[in-house]
C-alpha positions in Angstrom: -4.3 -42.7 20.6 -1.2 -41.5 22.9 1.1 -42.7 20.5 -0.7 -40.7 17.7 -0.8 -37.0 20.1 3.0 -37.6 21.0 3.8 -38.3 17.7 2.1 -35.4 16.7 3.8 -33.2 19.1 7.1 -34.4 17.7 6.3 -33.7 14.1 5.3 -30.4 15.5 8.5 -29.7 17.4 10.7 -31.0 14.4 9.3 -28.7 11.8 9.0 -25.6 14.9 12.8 -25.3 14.6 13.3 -24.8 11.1 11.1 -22.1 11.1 12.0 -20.4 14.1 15.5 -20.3 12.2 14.1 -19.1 8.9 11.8 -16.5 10.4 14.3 -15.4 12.6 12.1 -12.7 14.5 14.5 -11.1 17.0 16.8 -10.4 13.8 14.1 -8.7 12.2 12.9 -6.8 14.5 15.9 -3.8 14.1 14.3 -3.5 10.4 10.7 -3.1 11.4 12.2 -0.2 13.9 13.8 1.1 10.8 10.7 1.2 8.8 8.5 2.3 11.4 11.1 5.0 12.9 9.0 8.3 12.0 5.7 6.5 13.1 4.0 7.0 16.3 3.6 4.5 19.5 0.0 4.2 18.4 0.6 3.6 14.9 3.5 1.3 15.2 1.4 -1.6 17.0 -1.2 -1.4 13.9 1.5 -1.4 11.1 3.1 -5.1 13.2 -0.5 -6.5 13.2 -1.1 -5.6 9.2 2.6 -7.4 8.8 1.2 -10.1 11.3 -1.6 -11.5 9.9 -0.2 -10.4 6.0 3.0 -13.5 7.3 -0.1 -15.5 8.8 -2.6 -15.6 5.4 0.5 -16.0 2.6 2.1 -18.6 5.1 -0.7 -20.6 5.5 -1.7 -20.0 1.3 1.6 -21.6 0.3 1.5 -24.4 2.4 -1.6 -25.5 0.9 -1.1 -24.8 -2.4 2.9 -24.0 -3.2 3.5 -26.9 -4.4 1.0 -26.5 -7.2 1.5 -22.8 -7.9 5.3 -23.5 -8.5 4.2 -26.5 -11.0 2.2 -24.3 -12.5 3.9 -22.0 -13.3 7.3 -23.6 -13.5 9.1 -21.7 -10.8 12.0 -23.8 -9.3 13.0 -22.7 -5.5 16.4 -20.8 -7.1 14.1 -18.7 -8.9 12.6 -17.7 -5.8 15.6 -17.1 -4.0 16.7 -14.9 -6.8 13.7 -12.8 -7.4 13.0 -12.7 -3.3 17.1 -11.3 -2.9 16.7 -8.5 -5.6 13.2 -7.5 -4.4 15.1 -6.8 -0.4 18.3 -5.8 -2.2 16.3 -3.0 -4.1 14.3 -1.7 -0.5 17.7 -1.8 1.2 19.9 -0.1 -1.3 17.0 2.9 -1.8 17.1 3.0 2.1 20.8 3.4 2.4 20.2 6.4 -0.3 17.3 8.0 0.1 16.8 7.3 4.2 13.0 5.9 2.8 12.4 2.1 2.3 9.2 3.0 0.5 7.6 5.8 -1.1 3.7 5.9 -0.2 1.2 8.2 -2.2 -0.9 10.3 -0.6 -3.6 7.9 -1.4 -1.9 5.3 0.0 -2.2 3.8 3.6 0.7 3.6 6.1 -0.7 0.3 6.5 0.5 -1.0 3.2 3.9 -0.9 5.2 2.8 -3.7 7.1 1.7 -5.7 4.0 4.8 -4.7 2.0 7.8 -4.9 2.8 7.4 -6.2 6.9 4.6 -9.2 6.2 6.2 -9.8 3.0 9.5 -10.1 2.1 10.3 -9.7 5.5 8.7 -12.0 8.0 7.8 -14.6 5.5 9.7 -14.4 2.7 11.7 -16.9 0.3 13.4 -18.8 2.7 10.5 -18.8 5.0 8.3 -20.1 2.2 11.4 -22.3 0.8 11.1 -23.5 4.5 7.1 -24.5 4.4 7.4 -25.8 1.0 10.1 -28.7 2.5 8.5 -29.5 5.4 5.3 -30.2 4.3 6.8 -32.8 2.1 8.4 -34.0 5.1 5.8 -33.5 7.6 1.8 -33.7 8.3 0.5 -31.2 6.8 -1.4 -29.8 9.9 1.9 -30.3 12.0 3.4 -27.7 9.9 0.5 -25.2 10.3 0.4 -25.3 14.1 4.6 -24.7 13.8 3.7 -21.9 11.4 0.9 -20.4 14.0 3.2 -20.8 17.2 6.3 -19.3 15.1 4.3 -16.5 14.2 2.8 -15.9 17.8 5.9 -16.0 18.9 7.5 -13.3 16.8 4.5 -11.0 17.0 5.2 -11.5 21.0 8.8 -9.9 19.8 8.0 -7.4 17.6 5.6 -5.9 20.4 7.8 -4.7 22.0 9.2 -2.5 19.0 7.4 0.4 21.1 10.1 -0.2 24.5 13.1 -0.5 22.1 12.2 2.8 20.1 11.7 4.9 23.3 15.1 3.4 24.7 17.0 3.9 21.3 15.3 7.4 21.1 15.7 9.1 17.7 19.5 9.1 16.7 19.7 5.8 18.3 16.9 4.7 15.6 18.3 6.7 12.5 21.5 5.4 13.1 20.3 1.6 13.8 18.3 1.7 10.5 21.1 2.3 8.7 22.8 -0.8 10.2 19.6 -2.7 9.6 19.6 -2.2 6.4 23.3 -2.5 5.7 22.5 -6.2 7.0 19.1 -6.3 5.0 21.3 -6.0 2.0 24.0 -8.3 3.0 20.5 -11.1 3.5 19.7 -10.0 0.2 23.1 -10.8 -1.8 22.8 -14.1 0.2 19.5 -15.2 -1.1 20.5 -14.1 -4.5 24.0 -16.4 -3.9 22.1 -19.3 -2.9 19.8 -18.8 -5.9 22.2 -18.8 -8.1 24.4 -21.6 -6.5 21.4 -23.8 -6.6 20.7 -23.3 -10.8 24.3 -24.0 -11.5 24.6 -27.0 -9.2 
């Protein structure tokens, strides 16, 4: 019984780290600042939660059924990485542009922000899902949900205090490290679209 809890615990810890890695949420959290810049302190903490449990509900999806979805359809991980690369690429060049990641309609929520782009491509996106897709090959299946649930407790713990780091940054300090962020969103983006590409001709 010991043996099977510590060897749990391992499984758990072993797949953790990959995903803390892939999730990587103190590097994201100078791009939800960027996206969230002309929002309020009030409407900043909803917009994380949206992008929060958006990470939690297409995390846990494609752990239990990736596998079959991507034989289904016949999508090969490149694919992803590709499609994933062009899809941050796009949000990042039209923010160096335009100053606007996204364009909402009036009829449009400010919540959708949290869905698209921050809870998706952002905090779990194609290398996140590559990431959940491996390990639970490699790993019990509900190790790699618990990793999954701690990661994302963890970053929401980060991205909490996205209300302290706007106040200190004030408003040049944001403007001008949204442009950065997305210089480096774009940089990600060409990366993805690399490894993608890399991994077809391979």
């Amino acid at each position: 019984m010991i043996s099977t809890i510590l060897a749990f615990f391992k499984d758990v810890g072993l797949s953790f780290i990959p995903l803390f890695i892939a999730i990587d949420s103190i590097g994201i959290l100078p791009f939800i600042l960027a996206m969230t810049q002309n929002m309020s302190p009030t409407e900043r903490p909803r917009i994380i939660r949206y992008a929060m449990l958006t990470a939690f509900a297409l995390g846990l999806t494609f752990v239990g059924i990736g596998k079959a979805i991507f034989f289904l359809l016949n999508i090969e991980i490149a694919d992803f990485l590709i499609a994933g690369g062009v899809v941050l690429l796009v949000l990042a060049i039209r923010h160096l542009i335009t100053g606007k990641l996204v364009e909402l309609q009036p009829t449009i929520s400010k919540n959708m922000i949290g869905v698209v782009p921050i809870g998706t491509p952002l905090i779990v996106g194609p290398a996140v899902l590559t990431t959940l897709l491996l390990l639970s090959e490699q790993f019990p299946l509900s190790a790699v949900v618990v990793s999954l649930v701690l990661n994302l407790a963890f970053a929401w713990l980060v991205f909490a205090q996205a209300n302290r780091v706007a106040r200190l940054l004030r408003e040049q300090g944001l403007r001008a490290s949204s442009q950065i962020a997305s210089l480096l969103l774009a940089a990600i983006a060409v990366m993805m679209i690399r490894r993608g590409i890399v991994s077809i001709l391979i």
